[in-house]
Every structure is written in C-alpha cells, then in structure tokens.
N, C-alpha and C positions, 0 to 999 in steps of 0.2 A: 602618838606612840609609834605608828609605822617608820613614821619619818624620821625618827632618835633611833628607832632600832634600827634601822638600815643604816645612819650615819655610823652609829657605832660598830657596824659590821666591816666600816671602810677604816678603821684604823680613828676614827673621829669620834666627838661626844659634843653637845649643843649644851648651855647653862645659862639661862635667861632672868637678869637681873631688875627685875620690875623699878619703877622712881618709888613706889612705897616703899620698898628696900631701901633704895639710896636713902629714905628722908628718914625711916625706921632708926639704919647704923650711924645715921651723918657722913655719910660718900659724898665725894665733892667730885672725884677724878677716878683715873683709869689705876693710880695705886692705889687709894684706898678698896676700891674693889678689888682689887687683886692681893689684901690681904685678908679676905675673908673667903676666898674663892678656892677650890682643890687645883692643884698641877699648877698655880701660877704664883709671881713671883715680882715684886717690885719694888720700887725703894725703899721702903717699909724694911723690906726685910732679903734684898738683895742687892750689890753693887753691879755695874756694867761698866769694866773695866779693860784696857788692851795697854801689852806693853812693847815698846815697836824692839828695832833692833839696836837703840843706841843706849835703851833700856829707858826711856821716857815714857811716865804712862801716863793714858787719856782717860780720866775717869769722863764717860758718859752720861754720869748721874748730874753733873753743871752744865756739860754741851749742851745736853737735847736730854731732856728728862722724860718725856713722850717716849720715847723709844728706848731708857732705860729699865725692860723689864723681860720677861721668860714666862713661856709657858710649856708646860710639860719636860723644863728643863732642858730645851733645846735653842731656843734664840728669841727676839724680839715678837711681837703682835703685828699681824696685818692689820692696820689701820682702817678701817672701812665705816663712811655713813650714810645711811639708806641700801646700802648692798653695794654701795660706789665706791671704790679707793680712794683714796685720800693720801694727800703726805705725812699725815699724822701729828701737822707741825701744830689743829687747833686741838689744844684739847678737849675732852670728855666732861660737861658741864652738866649735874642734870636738868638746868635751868629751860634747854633747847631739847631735849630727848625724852621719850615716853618708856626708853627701856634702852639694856643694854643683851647684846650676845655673846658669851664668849665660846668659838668653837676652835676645841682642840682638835689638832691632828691636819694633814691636809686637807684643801675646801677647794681646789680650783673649779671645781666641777658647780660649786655656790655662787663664788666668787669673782671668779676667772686666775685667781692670783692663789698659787700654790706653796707659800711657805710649808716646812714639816712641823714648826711649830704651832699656829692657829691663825687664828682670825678674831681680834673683836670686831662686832657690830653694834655700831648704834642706832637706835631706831629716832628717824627724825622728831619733834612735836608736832602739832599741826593745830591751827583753827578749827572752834568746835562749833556744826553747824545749828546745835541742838539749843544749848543754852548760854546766858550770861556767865563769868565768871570774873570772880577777883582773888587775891590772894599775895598777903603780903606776909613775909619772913623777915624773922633777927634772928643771927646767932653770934655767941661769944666765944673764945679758947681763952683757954689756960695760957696763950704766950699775949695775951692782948691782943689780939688778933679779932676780927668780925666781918660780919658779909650780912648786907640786905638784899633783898630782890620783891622785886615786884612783877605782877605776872597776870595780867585782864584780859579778854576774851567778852568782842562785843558781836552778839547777833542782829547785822544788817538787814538779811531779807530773812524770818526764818525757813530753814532749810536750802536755801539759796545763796548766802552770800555771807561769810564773815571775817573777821579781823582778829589777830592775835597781836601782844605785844610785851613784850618781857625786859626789865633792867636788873642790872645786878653790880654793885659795887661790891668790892672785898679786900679787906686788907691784910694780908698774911704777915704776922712776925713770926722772928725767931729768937731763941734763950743769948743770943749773943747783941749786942746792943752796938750803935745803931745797924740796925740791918728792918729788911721787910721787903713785900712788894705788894702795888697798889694794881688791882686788874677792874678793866670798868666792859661790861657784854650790853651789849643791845640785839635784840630780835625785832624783827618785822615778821607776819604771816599772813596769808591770805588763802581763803578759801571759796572757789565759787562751784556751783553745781548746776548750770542751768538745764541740763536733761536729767532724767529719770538715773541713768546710765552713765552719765560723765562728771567726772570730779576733776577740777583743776584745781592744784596744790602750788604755793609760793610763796 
C-alpha cells in the first residue's frame, strides 16, 4: 500500500495482472490485456497510425504490433522483462511469465527508462523448487484458430536443484481466408539453490 501510494503521489499508478487472470479472461498478449485494463489502449480497440508529408500513411498496427498501443493516451508501453528493457520485439506469452505490471505515468526512477506514457512489466516464470508439476492446455476460437501448450516442472534435488520446461504451438486464423499464422515457443529453466541464501535463476 505504501509503495502505490507514493507511486501515485509521482503522477503514476501500478496494476498487477496475475496468469490466473490471463487464464480466467483467455489473454494471450499485451492487447488482450490492455483491453480489459483502465487508461490503456490496443489493437482491440485503438489504431497507431502516422501520416508523413507526401500524405502516405504507416499503419503500425502490421509493422510492429508490439508497439501498436497507448497508455493513458499518450503514446506506446515501455517494454520491460524482469525490470530489464527490452526491444519489445518478443511478445507477452503467459506461457513464460507469472504476472504482468502495468505502470502508468513516468517510472525512470523503477526502471531507468522514462516514457510519460508507462511501463509494462513482466514478471519472468521460474523453476519450482518445492514440487513436481505438469500441466497441459487446448483451446479453440471462433475463426478455427487453436493453441496447445505444455508446461512440467521436475524436482532434481528437493529444494536444491530444478528444471522447468514449457512448449506451445498455436495457430491464429482470421474471417478472411487463406490467411493465419503458425507461432511454435519453447522454454528452458533452471533453478539451483546451493546455500541457505543464494538462488541462481536460468
């Protein structure tokens, strides 16, 4: 609470998108959140467009779709994962993140990088050093469209040493025929803990 009140004292506000949410609404990406989300704004339900001086315009929404969005109606999202910058070019999967941040307003002081529009964060996943897991997904759309993913989590030494590992195929169509795109993720993780005191994450 100290830590939201004070951001919001600086012209900022923090809004933390847990993966039970993502799986709750079916988010897939950084516009699907951002159409359920206050001040922000994406393909869903915004274009990002320029038109130069010969009068040719660049819709950004086919360029770089990553970077086709708004928050607080001022301009694009700082890109960041783990608190790190990024070029924004991978997107927002929840298959690889435990959460997401989106913080309006300036954050250099969070971040190091000062847009006046925000900052989303993604918070990486990691290897669990606690227990086994597994866990497998289907889902369908309305345009023939589907995505599976697979996602197991094996304990090596307990509380010492473990392995994560995630795949995900998916196939997006759309109402216009032939058209679509095939996207394939793979993850690797690793977690080891050999003091009391020290975690290494990879």
């Amino acid at each position: 609470t100290r830590i939201n009140s004070r951001i919001e004292d600086l012209g900022a506000s923090i809004t933390v998108i847990t993966k039970e949410q993502m799986d709750d609404f079916a988010l897939l990406n950084l516009h699907d959140i951002f159409a359920y989300e206050a001040g922000t704004e994406g393909i869903h339900n915004y274009t990002e467009y320029a038109v130069d001086q010969n009068g040719a315009v660049t819709d950004s929404t086919n360029l770089n779709p990553q970077e086709a969005n708004r928050i607080r109606g001022i301009g694009a999202a700082n890109i960041t994962f783990g608190n790190f910058e990024t070029s924004g070019r991978v997107p927002i999967d929840p298959i690889d993140i435990d959460a997401v941040e989106i913080s309006r307003g300036p954050n250099a002081s969070i971040f190091g990088i000062g847009n006046t529009s925000g900052t989303v964060n993604s918070v990486p996943a990691s290897a669990n050093l606690a227990s086994n897991r597994t866990q497998v997904t289907t889902r369908i759309d309305s345009n023939e469209g589907f995505r599976t993913s697979l996602d197991f989590n094996r304990v090596l030494r307990p509380g010492q040493l473990s392995v994560r590992g995630t795949v995900v195929y998916q196939r997006d169509e759309a109402h216009l025929k032939p058209s679509g795109m095939n996207t394939a993720r793979l993850n690797g993780m690793v977690k080891f803990r050999p003091f009391k005191s020290t975690t290494l994450s990879a």
